[in-house]
N, C-alpha and C positions, 0 to 999 in steps of 0.2 A: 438394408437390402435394396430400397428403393435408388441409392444410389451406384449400388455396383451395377443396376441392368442400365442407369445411364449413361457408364463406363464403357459397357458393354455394348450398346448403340452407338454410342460416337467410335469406338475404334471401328467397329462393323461397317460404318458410313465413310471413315477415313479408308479404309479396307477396299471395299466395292468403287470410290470415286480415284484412287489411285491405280487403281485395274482396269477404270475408264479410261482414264487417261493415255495408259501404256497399249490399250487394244486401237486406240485408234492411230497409232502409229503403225500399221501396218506398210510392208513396203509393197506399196502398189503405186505406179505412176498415177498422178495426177490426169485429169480431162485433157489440162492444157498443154502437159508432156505429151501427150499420145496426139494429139490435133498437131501440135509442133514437129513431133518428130522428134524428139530431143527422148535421149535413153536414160536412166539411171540406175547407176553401176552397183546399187546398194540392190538392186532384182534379181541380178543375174545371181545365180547357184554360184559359190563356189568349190573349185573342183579340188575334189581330197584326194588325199593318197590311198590306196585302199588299207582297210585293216586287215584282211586276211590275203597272204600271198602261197602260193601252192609251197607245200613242202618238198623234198627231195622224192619220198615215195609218190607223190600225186605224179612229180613227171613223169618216174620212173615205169608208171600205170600209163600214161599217156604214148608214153615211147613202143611199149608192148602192144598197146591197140595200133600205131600205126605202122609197127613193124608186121601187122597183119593183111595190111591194105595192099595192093599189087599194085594201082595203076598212080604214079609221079600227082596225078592231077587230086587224086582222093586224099594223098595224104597231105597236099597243101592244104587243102579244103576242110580236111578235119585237124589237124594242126591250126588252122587261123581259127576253126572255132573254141578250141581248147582256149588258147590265147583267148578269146572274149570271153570267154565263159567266164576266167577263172584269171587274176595275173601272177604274172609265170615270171620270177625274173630271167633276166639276161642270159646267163648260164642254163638254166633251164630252155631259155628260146632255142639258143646254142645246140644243146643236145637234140631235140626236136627236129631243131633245118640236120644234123648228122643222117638222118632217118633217109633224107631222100637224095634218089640217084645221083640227080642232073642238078648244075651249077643253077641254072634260069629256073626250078621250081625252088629251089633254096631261094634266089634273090628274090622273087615275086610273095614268097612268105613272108621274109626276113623284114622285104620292104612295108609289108602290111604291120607286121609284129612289132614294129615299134611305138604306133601309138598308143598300144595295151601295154607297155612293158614298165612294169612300177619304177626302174631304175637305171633311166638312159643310160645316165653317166655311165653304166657297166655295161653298155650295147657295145662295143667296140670287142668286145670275148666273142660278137656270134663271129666276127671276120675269121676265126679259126674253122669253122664249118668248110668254107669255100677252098674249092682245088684249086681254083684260081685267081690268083690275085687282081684279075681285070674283075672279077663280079665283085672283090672286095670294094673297089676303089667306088663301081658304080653304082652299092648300096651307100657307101659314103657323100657321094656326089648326089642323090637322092635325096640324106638326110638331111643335108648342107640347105639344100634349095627348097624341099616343102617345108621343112621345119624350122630353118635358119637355126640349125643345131651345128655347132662346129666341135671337134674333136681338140682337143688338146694334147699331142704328142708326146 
């Protein structure tokens, strides 16, 4: 009996000083990192994809609230919040910028909606939205330059 609690102590201590071990690897910069300057990329957050993306009904609720709104400026405004709220893919942004009048509150949205939008790759379906091909080219030209996201034809 006397030797199973000695069993029982040494794993318990292999146990606690292995868990010492792994707590003090914490990622925190160093004194001398932070006095230097110098970053370490193992701190920063990495950024995930989300796990929940709206479904067809969520937009389809979202299009009905701003098909209620009257004035161009509201329904950007509550459209970009939907967008952060919640991410809407492409198709869904798509349907969203349909909602409003004018070329320029489409592009001012469409332009904001793309850093919420789980799945660039498929940004290129909101160009269907616009009457005009000049607002297409100039959300492109947008995307091109803050994001250095290019399109492949």
């Amino acid at each position: 009996m006397r030797s199973f609690f000695v069993v029982l102590m040494v794993v318990f201590s292999v146990c606690v000083s292995a868990q010492d071990r792994h707590s003090s690897r914490r990622a925190v910069p160093s004194e001398s990192h932070r006095r230097a300057g110098v970053s370490d990329n193992r701190i920063k957050p990495r950024v995930q994809q989300p796990l929940y993306v709206a479904t067809p009904e969520q937009v389809t609720l979202m299009i009905e609230q701003l098909n209620k709104l009257s004035f161009a400026q509201d329904k950007v405004d509550f459209a970009y919040f939907c967008v952060k709220l919640l991410p809407i893919p492409a198709e869904g942004i798509r349907k969203l910028a349909e909602t409003m009048s004018f070329d320029s509150a489409k592009l001012d949205f469409l332009k904001e909606a793309f850093k919420y939008c789980p799945d660039t790759l498929n940004y290129i379906v909101v160009e269907r939205a616009f009457s005009f091909s000049s607002s297409a080219e100039e959300l492109r030209r947008h995307i091109e330059k803050e994001y250095h996201f290019i399109y492949a034809y």
